[in-house]
Backbone and ligand atoms as CSV (ligand in chain L), in Angstrom:
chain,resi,resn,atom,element,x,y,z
A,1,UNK,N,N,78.507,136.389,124.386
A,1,UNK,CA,C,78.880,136.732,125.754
A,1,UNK,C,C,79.556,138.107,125.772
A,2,UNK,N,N,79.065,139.093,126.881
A,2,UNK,CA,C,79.579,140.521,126.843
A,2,UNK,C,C,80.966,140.446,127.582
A,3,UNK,N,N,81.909,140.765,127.053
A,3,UNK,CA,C,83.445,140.623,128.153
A,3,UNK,C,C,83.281,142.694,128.735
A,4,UNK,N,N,84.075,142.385,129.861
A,4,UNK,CA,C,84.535,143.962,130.542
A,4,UNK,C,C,85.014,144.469,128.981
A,5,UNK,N,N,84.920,146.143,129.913
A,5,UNK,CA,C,85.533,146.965,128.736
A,5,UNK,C,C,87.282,146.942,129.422
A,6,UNK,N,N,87.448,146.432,130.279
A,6,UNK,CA,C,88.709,146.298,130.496
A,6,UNK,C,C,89.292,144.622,129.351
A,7,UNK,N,N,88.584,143.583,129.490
A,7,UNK,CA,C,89.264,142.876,128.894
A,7,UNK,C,C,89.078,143.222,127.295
A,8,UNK,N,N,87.830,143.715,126.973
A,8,UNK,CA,C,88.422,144.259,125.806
A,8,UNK,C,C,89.396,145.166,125.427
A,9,UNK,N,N,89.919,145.767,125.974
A,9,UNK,CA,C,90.741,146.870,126.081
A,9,UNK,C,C,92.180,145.755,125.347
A,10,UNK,N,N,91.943,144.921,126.932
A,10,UNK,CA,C,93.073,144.262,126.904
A,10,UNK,C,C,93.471,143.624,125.582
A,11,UNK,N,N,92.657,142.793,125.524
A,11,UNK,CA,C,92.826,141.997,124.332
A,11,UNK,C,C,93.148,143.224,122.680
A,12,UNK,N,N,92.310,143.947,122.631
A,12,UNK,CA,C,92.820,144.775,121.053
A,12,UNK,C,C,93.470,145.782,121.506
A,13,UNK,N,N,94.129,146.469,122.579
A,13,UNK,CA,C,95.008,147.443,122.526
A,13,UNK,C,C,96.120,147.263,121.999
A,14,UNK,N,N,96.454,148.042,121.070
A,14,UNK,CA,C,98.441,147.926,120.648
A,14,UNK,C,C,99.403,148.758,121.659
A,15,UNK,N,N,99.662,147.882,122.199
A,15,UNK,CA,C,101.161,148.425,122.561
A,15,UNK,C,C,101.993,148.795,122.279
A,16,UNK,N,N,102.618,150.122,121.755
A,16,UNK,CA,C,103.532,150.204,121.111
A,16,UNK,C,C,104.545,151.131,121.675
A,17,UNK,N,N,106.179,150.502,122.308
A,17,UNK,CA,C,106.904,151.501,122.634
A,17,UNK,C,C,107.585,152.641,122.228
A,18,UNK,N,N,107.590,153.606,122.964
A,18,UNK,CA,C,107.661,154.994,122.571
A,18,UNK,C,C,108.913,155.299,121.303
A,19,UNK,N,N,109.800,154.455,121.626
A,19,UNK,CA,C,110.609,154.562,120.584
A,19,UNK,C,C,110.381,154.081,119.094
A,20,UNK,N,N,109.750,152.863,119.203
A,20,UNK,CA,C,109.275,152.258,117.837
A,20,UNK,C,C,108.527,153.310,117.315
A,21,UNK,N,N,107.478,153.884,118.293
A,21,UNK,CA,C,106.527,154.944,117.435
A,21,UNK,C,C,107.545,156.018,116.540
A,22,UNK,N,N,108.292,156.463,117.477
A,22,UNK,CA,C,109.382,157.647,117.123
A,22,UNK,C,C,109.680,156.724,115.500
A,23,UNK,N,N,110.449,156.124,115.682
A,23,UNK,CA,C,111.032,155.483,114.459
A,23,UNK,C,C,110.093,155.217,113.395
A,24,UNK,N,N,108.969,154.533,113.500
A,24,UNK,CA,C,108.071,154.608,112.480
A,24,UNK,C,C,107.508,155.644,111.777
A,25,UNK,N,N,107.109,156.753,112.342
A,25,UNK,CA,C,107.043,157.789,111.941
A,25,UNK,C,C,108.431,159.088,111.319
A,26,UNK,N,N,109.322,158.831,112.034
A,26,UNK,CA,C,110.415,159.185,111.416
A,26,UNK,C,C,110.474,158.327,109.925
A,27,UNK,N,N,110.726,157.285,109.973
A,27,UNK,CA,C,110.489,156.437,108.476
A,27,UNK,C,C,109.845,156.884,107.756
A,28,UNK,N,N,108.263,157.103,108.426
A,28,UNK,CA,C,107.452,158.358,107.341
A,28,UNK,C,C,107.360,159.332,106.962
A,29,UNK,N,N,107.953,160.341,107.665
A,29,UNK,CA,C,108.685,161.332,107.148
A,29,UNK,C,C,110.146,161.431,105.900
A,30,UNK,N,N,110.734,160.542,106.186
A,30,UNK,CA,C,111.679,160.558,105.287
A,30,UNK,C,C,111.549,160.139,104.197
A,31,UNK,N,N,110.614,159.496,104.303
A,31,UNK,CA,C,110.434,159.370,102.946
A,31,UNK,C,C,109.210,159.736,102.007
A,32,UNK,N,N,108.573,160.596,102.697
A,32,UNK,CA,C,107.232,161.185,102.283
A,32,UNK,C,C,108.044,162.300,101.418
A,33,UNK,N,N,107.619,162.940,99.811
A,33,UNK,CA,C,106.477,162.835,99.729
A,33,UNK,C,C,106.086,161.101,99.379
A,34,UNK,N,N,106.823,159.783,98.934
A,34,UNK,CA,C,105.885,158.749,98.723
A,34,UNK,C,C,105.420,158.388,100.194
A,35,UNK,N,N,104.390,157.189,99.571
A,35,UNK,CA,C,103.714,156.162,100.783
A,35,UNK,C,C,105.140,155.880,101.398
A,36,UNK,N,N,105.006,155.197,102.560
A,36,UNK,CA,C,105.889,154.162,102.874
A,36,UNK,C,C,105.530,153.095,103.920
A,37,UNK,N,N,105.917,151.749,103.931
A,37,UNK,CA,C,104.982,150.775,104.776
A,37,UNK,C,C,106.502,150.108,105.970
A,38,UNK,N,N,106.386,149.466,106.490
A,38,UNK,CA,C,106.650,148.538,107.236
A,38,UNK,C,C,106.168,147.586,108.357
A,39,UNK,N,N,106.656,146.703,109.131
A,39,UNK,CA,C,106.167,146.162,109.731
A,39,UNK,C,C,106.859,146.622,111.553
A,40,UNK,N,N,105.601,145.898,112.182
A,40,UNK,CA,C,105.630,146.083,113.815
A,40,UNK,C,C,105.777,144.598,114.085
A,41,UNK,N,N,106.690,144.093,114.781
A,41,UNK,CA,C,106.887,142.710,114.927
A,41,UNK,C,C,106.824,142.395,116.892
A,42,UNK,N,N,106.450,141.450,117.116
A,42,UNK,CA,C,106.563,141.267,118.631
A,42,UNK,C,C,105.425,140.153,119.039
A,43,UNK,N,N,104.670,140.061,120.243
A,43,UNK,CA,C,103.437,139.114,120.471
A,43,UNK,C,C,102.426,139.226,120.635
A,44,UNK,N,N,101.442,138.792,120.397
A,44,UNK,CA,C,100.158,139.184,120.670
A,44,UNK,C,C,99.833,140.617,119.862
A,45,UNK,N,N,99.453,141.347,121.058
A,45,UNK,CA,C,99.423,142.911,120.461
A,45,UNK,C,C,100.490,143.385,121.008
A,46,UNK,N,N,101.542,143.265,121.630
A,46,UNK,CA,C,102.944,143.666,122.162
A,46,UNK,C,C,104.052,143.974,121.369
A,47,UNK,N,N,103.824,145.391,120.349
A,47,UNK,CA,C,105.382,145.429,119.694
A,47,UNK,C,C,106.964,145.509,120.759
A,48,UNK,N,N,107.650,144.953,119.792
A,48,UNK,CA,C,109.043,144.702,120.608
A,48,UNK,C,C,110.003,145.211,119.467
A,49,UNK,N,N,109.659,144.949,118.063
A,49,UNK,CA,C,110.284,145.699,117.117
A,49,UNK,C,C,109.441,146.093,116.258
A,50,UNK,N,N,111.042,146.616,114.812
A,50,UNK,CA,C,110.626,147.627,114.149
A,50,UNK,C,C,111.305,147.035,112.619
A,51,UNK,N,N,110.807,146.818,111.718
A,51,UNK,CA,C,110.896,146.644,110.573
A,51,UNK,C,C,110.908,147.488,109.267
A,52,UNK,N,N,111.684,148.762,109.146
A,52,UNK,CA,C,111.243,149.611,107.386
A,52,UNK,C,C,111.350,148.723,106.328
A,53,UNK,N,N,110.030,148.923,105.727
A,53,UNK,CA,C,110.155,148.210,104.291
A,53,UNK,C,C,110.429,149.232,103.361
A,54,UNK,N,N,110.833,148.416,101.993
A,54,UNK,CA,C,110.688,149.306,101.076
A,54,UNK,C,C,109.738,149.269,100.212
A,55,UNK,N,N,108.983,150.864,100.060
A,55,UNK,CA,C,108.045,149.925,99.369
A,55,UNK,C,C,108.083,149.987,97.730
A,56,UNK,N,N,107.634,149.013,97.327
A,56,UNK,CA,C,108.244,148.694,95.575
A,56,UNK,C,C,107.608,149.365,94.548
A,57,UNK,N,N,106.581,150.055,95.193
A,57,UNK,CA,C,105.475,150.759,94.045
A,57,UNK,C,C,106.356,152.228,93.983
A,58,UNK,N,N,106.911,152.608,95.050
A,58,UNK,CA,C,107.651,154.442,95.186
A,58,UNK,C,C,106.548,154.785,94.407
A,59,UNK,N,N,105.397,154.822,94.960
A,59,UNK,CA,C,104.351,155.881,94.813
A,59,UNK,C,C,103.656,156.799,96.347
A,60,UNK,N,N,103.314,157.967,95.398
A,60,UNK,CA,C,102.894,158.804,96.446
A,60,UNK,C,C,101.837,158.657,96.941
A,61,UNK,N,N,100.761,157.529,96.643
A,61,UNK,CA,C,99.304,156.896,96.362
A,61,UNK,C,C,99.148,155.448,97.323
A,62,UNK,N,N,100.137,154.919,96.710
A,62,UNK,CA,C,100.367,153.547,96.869
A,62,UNK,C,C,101.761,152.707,97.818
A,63,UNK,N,N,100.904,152.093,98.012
A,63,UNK,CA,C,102.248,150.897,98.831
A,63,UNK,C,C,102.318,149.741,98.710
A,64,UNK,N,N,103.054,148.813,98.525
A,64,UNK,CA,C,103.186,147.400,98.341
A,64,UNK,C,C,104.786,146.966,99.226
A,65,UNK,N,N,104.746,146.393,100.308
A,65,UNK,CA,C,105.898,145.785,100.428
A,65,UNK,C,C,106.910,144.927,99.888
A,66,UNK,N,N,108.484,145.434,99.880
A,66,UNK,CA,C,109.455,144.584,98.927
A,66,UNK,C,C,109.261,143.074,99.702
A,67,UNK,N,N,108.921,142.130,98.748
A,67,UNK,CA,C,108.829,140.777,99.161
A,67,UNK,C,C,109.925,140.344,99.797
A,68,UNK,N,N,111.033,140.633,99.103
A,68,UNK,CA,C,112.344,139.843,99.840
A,68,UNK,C,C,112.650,140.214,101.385
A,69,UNK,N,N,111.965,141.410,101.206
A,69,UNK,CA,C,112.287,142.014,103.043
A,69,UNK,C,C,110.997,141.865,103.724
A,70,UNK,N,N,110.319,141.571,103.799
A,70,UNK,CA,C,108.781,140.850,104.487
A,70,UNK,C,C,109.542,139.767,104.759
A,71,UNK,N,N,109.996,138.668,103.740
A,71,UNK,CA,C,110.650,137.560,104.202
A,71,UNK,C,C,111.110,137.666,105.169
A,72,UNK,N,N,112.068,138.773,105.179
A,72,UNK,CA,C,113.638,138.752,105.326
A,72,UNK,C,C,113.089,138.953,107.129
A,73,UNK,N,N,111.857,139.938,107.350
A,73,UNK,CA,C,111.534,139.896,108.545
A,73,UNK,C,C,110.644,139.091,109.154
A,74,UNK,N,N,110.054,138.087,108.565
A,74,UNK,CA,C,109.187,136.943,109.118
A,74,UNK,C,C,110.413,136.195,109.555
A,75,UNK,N,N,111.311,136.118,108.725
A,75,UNK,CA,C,111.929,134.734,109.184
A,75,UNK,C,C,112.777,135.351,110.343
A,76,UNK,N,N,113.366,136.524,110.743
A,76,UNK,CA,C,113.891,137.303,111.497
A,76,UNK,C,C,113.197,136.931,113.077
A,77,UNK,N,N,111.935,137.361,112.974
A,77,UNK,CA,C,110.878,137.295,114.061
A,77,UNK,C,C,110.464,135.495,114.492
A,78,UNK,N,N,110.468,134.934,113.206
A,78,UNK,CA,C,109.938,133.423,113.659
A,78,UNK,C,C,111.566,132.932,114.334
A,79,UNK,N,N,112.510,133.395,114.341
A,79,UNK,CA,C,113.307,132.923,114.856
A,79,UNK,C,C,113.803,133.133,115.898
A,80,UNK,N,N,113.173,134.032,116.473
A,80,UNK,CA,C,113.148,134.445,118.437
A,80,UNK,C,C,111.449,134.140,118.651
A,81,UNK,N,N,110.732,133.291,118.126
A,81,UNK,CA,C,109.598,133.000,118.427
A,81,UNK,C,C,108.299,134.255,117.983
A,82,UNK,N,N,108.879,135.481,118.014
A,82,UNK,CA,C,107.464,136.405,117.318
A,82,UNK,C,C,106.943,136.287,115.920
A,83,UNK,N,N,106.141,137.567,116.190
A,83,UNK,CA,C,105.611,137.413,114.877
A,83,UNK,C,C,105.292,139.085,114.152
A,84,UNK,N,N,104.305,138.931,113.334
A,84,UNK,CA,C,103.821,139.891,112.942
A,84,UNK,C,C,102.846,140.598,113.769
A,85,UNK,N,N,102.667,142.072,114.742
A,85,UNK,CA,C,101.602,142.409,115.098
A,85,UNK,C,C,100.813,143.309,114.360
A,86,UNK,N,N,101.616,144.236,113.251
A,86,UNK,CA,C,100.917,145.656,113.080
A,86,UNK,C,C,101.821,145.565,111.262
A,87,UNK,N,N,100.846,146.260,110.532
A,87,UNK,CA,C,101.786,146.318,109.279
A,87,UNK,C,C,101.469,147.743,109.947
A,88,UNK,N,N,102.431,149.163,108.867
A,88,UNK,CA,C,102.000,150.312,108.998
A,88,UNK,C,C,102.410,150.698,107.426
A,89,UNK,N,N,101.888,151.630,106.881
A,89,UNK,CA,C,102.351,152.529,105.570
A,89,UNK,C,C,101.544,154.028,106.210
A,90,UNK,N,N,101.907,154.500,105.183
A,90,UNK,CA,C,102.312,156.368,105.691
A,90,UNK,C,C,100.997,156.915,104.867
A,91,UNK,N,N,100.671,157.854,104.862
A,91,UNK,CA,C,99.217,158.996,103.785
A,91,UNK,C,C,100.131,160.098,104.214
A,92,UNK,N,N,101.141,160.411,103.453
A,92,UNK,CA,C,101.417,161.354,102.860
A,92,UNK,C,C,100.584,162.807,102.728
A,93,UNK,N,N,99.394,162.864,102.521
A,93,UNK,CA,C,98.088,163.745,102.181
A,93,UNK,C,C,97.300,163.489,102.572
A,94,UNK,N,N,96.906,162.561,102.852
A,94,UNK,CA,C,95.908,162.290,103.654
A,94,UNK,C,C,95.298,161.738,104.929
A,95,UNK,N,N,93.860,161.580,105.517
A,95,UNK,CA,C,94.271,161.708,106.650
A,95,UNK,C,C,94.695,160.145,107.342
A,96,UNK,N,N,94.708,159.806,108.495
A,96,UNK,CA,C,94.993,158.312,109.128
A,96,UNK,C,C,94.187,157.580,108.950
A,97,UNK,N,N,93.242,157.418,107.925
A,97,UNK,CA,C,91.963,156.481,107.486
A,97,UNK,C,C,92.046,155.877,106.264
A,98,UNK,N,N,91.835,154.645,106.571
A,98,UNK,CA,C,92.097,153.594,105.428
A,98,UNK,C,C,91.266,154.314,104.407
A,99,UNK,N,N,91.753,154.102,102.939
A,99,UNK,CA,C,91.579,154.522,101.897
A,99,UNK,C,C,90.417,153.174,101.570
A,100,UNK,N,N,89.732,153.537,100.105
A,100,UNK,CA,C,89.227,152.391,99.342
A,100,UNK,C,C,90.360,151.916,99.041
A,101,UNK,N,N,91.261,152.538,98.263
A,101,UNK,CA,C,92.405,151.514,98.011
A,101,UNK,C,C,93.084,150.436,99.218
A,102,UNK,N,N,93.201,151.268,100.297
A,102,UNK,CA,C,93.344,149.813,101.606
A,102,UNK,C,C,91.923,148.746,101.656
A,103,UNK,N,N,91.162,149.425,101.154
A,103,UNK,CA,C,90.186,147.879,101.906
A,103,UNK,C,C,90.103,146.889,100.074
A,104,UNK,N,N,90.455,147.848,99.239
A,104,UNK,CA,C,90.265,146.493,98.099
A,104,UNK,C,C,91.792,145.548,98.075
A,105,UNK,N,N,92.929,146.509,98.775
A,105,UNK,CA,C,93.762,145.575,98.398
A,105,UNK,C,C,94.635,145.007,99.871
A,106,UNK,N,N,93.765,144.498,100.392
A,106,UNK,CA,C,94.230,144.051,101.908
A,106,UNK,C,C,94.787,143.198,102.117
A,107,UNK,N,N,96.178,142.588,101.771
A,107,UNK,CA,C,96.295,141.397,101.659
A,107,UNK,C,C,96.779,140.520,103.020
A,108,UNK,N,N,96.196,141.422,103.895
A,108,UNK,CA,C,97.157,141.094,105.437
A,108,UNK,C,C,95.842,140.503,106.446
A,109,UNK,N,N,94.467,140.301,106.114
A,109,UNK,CA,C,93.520,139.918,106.480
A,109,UNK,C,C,93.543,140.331,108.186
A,110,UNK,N,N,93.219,139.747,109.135
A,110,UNK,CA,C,92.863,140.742,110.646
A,110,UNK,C,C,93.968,141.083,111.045
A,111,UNK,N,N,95.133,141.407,110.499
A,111,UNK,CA,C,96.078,142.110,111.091
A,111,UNK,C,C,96.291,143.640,111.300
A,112,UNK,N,N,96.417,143.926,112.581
A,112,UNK,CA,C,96.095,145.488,112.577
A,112,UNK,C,C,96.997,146.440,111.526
A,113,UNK,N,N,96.664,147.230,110.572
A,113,UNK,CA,C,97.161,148.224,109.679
A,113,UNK,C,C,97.095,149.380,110.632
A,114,UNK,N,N,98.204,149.976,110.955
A,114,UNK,CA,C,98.717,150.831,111.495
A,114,UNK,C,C,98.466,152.032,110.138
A,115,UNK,N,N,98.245,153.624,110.782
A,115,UNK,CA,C,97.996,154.692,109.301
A,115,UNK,C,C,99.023,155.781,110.066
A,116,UNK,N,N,100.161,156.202,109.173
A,116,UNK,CA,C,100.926,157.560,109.800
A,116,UNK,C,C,100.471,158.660,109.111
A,117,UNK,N,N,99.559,159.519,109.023
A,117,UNK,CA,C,99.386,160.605,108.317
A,117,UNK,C,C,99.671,161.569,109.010
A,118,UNK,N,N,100.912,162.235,107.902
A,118,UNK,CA,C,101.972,163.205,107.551
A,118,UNK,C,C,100.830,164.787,107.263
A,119,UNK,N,N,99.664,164.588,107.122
A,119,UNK,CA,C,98.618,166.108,106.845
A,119,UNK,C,C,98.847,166.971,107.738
A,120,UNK,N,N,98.551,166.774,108.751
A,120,UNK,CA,C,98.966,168.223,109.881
A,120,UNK,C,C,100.005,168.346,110.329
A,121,UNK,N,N,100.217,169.646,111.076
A,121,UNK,CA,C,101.621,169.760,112.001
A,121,UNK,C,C,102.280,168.333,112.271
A,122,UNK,N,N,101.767,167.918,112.872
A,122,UNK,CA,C,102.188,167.060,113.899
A,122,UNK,C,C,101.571,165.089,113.340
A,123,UNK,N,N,102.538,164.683,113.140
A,123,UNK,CA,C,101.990,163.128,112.358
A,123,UNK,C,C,101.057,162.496,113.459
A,124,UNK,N,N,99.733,161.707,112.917
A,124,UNK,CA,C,98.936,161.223,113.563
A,124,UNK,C,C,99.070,159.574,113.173
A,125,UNK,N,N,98.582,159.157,114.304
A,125,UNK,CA,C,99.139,157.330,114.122
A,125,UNK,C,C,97.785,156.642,115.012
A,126,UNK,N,N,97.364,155.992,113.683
A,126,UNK,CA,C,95.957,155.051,114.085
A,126,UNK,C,C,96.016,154.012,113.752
A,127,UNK,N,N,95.450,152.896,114.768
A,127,UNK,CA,C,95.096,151.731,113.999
A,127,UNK,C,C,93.879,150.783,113.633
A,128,UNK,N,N,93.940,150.573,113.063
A,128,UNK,CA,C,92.461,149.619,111.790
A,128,UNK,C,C,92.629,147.755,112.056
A,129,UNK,N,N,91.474,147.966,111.746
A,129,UNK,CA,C,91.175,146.341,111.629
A,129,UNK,C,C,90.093,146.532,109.977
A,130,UNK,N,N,90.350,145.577,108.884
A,130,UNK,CA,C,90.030,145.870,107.652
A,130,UNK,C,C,89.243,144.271,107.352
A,131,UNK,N,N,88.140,144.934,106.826
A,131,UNK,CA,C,87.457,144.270,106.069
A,131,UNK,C,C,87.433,144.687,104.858
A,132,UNK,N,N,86.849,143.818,104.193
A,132,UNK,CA,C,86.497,144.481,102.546
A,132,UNK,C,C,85.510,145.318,102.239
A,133,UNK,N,N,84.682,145.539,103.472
A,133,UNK,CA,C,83.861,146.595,103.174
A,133,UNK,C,C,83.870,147.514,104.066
A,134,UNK,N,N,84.695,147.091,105.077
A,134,UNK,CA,C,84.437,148.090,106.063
A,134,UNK,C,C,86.007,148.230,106.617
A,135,UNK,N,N,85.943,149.330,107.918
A,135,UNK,CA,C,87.366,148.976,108.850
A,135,UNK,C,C,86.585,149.788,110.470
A,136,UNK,N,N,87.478,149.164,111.308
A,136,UNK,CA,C,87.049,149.554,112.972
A,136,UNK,C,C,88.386,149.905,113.808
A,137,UNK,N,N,88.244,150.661,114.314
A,137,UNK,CA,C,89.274,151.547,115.336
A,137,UNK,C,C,90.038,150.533,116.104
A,138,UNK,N,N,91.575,150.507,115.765
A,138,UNK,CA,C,91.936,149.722,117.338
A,138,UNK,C,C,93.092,150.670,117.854
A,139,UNK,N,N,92.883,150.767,119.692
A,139,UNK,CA,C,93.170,151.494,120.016
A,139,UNK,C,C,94.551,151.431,120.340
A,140,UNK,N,N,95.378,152.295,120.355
A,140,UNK,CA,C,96.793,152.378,120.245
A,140,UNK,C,C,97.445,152.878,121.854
A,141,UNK,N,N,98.221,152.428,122.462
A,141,UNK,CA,C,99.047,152.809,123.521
A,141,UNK,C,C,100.566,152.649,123.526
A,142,UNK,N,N,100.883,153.782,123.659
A,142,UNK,CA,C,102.261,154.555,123.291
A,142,UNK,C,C,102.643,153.946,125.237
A,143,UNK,N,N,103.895,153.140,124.518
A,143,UNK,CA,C,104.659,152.748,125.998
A,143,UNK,C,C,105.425,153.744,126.243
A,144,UNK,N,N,105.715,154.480,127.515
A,144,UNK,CA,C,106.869,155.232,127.567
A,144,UNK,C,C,108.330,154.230,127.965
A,145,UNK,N,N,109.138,154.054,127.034
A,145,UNK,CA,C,110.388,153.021,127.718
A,145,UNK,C,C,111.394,153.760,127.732
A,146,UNK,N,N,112.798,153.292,128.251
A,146,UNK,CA,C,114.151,154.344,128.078
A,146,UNK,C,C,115.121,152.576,127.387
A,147,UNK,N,N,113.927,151.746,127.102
A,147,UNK,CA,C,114.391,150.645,126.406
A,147,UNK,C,C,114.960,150.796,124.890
A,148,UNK,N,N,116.136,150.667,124.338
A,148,UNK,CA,C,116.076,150.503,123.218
A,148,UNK,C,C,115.138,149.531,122.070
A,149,UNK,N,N,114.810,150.253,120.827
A,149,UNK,CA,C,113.916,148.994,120.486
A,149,UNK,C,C,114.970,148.087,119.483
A,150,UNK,N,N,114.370,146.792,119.592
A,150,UNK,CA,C,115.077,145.957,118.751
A,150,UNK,C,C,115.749,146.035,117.429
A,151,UNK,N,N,116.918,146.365,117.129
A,151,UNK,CA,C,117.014,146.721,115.528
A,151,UNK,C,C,116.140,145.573,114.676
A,152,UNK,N,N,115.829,146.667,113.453
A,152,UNK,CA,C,115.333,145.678,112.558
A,152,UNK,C,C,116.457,145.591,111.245
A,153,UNK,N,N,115.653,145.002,110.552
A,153,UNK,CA,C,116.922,144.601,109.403
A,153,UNK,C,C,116.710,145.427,108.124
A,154,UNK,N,N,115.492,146.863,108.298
A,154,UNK,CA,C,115.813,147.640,107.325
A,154,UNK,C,C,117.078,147.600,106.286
L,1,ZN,ZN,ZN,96.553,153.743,102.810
């Protein structure tokens, strides 16, 4: 069955408020030159927060999230009812496109992977849907709020 390009819209757009973006990408900057990952927490596709991980590999290549703080923010989020919407890690060098290394080591299955690449002037922020052989565009919308976003437990 063909749905509108509005309800598709609806359904895979990320929402993400203007401040979380700010902050996530600030995260990637600071700590570039490595990778760096965290999570987007909230409903559906609706971020509401912001999670920095650390990531345990401190490579400039690579990312792996510190387990104890993935916990530390699942159980954070399952306890005002959200969840996980968006992981994100940083490309440092390269551009906002999943690597081979993202699609062999995906361990987050249809959850949107958010990409901050730090290559040009100005950081670019995309998001993916990952298969093992492949990945597909999901489209991103920057909320403008004067809302604070939720602390996370960085
Ligand atoms: Zn990557």
């Amino acid at each position: 069955m063909r749905s509108s390009i509005f309800t598709m819209l609806h359904e895979t757009t990320l929402l993400i408020p203007a401040p979380i973006q700010a902050a996530m990408v600030a995260h990637c900057l600071r700590e570039a030159p490595l990778e760096c990952c965290g999570v987007l927490g909230g409903n559906g596709r609706t971020v509401d927060s912001f999670y920095p991980l650390r990531n345990a590999k401190q490579s400039e290549t690579r990312y792996e999230a510190d387990a104890t703080e993935v916990i530390r923010a699942v159980v954070e989020l399952r306890g005002r009812g959200a969840e996980f919407v968006a992981i994100y890690h940083s490309h440092p060098k390269w551009q906002a496109v999943p690597s081979q290394t993202d699609l062999n080591e995906n361990h987050y299955g249809d959850l949107p992977r958010i990409i901050v690449s730090l290559l040009g002037e100005t950081p670019e922020v995309r998001a993916w849907r990952l298969d093992p052989e492949n990945y597909e565009e999901i489209p991103v919308t920057v909320v403008p709020t004067q809302v604070e976003p939720t602390a996370g437990t960085g």
